[in-house]
C-alpha positions, 0 to 999 in steps of 0.5 A, spaced: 221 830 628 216 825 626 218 817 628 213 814 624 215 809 620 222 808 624 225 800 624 227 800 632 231 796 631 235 799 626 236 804 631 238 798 637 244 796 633 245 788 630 243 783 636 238 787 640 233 782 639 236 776 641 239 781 647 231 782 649 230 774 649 236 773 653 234 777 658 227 775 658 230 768 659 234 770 665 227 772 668 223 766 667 229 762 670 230 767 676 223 767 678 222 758 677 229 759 683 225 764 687 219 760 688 223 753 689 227 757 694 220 760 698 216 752 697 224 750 701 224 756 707 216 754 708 217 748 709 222 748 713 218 754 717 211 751 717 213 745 722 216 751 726 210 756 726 206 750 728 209 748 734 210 755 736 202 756 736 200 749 738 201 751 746 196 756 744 191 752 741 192 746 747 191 752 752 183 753 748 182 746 748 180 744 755 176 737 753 181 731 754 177 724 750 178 718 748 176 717 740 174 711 737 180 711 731 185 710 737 187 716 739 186 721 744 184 728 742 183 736 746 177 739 743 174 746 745 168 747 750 163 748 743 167 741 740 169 746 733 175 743 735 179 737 735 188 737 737 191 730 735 194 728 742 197 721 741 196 715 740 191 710 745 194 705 749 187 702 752 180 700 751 178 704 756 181 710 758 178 715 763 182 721 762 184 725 768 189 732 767 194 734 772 192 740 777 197 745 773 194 743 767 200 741 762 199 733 763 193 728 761 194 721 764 189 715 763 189 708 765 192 703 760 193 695 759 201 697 760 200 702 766 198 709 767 201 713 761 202 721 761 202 725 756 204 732 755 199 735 749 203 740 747 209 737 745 205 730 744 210 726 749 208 722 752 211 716 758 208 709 759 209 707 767 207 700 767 209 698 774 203 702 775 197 697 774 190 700 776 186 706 777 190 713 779 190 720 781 194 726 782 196 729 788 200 735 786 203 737 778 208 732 778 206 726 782 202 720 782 198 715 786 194 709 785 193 702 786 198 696 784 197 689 782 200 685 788 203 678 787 197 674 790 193 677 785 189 683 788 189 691 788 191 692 794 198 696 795 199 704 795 204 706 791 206 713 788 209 715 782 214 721 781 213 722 774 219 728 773 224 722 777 220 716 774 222 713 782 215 709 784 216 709 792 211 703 796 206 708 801 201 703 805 198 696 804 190 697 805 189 690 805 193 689 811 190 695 814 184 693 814 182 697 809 177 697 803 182 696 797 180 692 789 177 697 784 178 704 788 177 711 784 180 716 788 181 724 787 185 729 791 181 734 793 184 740 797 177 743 799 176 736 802 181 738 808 187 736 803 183 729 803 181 724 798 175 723 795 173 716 794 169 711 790 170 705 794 167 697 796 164 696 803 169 691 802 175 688 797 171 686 790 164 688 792 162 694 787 164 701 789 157 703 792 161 707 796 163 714 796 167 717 802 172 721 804 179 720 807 184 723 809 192 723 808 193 717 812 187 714 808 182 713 815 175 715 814 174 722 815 166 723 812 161 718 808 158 722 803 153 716 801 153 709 802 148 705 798 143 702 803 142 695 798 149 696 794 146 694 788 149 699 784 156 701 782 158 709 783 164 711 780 168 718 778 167 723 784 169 730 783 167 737 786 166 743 783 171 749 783 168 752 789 168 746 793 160 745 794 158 740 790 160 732 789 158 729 783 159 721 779 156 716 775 151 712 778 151 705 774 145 700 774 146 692 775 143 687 770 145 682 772 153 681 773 154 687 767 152 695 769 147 696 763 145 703 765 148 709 768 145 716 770 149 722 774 148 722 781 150 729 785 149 732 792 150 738 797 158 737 800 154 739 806 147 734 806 149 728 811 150 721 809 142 719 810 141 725 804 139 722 798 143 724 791 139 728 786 139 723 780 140 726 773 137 721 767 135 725 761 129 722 755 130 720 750 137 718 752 138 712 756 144 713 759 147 719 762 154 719 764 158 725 769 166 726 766 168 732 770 165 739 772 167 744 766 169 751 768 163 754 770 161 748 774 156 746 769 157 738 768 160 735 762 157 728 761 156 722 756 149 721 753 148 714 750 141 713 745 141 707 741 148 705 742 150 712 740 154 716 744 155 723 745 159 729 748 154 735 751 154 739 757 148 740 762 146 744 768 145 741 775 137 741 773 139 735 767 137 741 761 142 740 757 146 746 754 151 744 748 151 737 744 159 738 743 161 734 736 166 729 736 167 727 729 172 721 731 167 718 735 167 717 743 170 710 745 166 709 751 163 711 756 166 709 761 172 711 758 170 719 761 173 725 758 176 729 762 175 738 763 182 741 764 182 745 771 188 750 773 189 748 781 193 751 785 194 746 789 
């Protein structure tokens, strides 16, 4: 049969034409509902999926820093990365990570604030008015402000119950108390390493360590002129090497700083290496990374940067900070999962 010629419409009977655009028209509207229904369920997933993977990114982003923008972020140890954690509540903040890894605390104007970067909560304990470390996953020491105006009650803080329990008075005792920096260090004897005065508000020139009844257990250096102020110590994972920050006095203010380190097994009389790397005029220690190289500060014309180096003063890695560093006193701090 030849169908040449043939009106298909003719065959399609009265109103075919318009059934055919009708049907068209149900198509298009069927289509404009399914991809507002899909822009719905996405926006409602998106929130999910991200809060769903962000624990795996905090997990790749060990660095903890303070950013100019006022705003703690994580980065990568390459910086190509950089996580929101929560808003600044200091100046000057020096961050420190719990030995479980989950929380990051600094000092701030209110107290000591605590936050969990996977979640992005965080507490503010402000009975807590000066420096502090952690001595197990879920507590705090650190020193408080006492009513005759210096730092010289110990006090610890339980985070989980947010009880603060009176420990000792270091004045009473005897003991050195003002500006102290302290670090639980298991591999010292279940001891504290601390950067302490020889006496009240002199500068922290000393660092020592001290057992859990904070008596003197070992002098690991003492500055013979105390003109110089050392804060920040650590030990690396394995226990063998003690590093901090060594600051220069001009005058009243500390103009310039290096990374000073040593041997746990040199004496007191021992000298620490000085690291102070040209053209920088500032090296800064923040923490030991993972492979026990050191996370620092670099400070050249007033510009600061993030890098790592080895024990040597080689620098290996200039790692980006697109929001800035807040200061330099205000370290960075490297994530280490301590079993404790």
């Amino acid at each position: 049969m030849n169908l040449r010629g043939l009106n298909p419409a003719r065959w399609a009977g009265p109103g075919a034409g318009s059934a055919r655009l009708h049907c068209a028209g149900l198509t298009l509207l069927e289509l404009v509902v399914t991809v507002g229904i899909v822009g719905i369920l996405a926006a409602m997933l998106l929130p999910a999926v991200e809060r769903a993977r962000r624990p795996a990114v905090v997990l790749a982003c060990p660095i903890a820093y303070a950013a100019r923008d006022g705003t703690v972020y994580l980065t990568d140890p390459n910086g190509s990365r950089h996580v929101r954690v929560c808003p600044l509540k200091a100046m000057n903040a020096r961050m420190t990570w719990s030995p479980d890894g989950r929380h990051v605390s600094y000092q701030s104007f209110q107290g000591v604030v605590v936050v969990n970067p996977s979640s992005q909560r965080y507490s503010v304990f402000t009975n807590m008015s000066n420096t502090h470390w952690w001595i197990n996953p879920s507590t705090i020491e650190g020193m408080c402000w006492h009513a005759d105006g210096n730092y010289h009650d110990l006090w610890r803080l339980d985070i989980d119950r947010r009880e603060m329990t009176f420990q000792r008075d270091l004045r009473r005792e005897q003991l050195p108390y003002g500006q102290i920096q302290a670090k639980y260090e298991p591999f010292l004897g279940n001891g504290y390493l601390v950067c302490e005065p020889d006496w009240t508000w002199t500068p922290t020139s000393d660092v020592v360590v001290r057992n859990s009844d904070w008596q003197l257990a070992r002098v690991i250096w003492q500055d013979p002129g105390n003109n110089t102020q050392d804060w920040g110590a650590r030990v690396d994972s394995v226990g063998e090497r003690v590093a901090w920050v060594r600051g220069k006095f001009s005058g009243a203010y500390v103009d310039e700083w290096c990374v000073a380190w040593k041997w746990l097994d040199d004496g007191p009389e021992v000298r620490p290496a000085k690291l102070l790397v040209p053209p920088y005029q500032s090296v800064a220690f923040c923490d030991w990374t993972a492979h026990d190289d050191l996370l620092v500060i670099l400070k050249n014309q007033g510009e600061l940067q993030l890098a790592t180096m080895n024990i040597h003063g080689k620098i290996l890695q200039i790692l980006p900070t697109p929001y800035g560093l807040l200061s330099a006193g205000g370290g960075p701090a490297w994530r280490r999962f301590e079993h404790w």
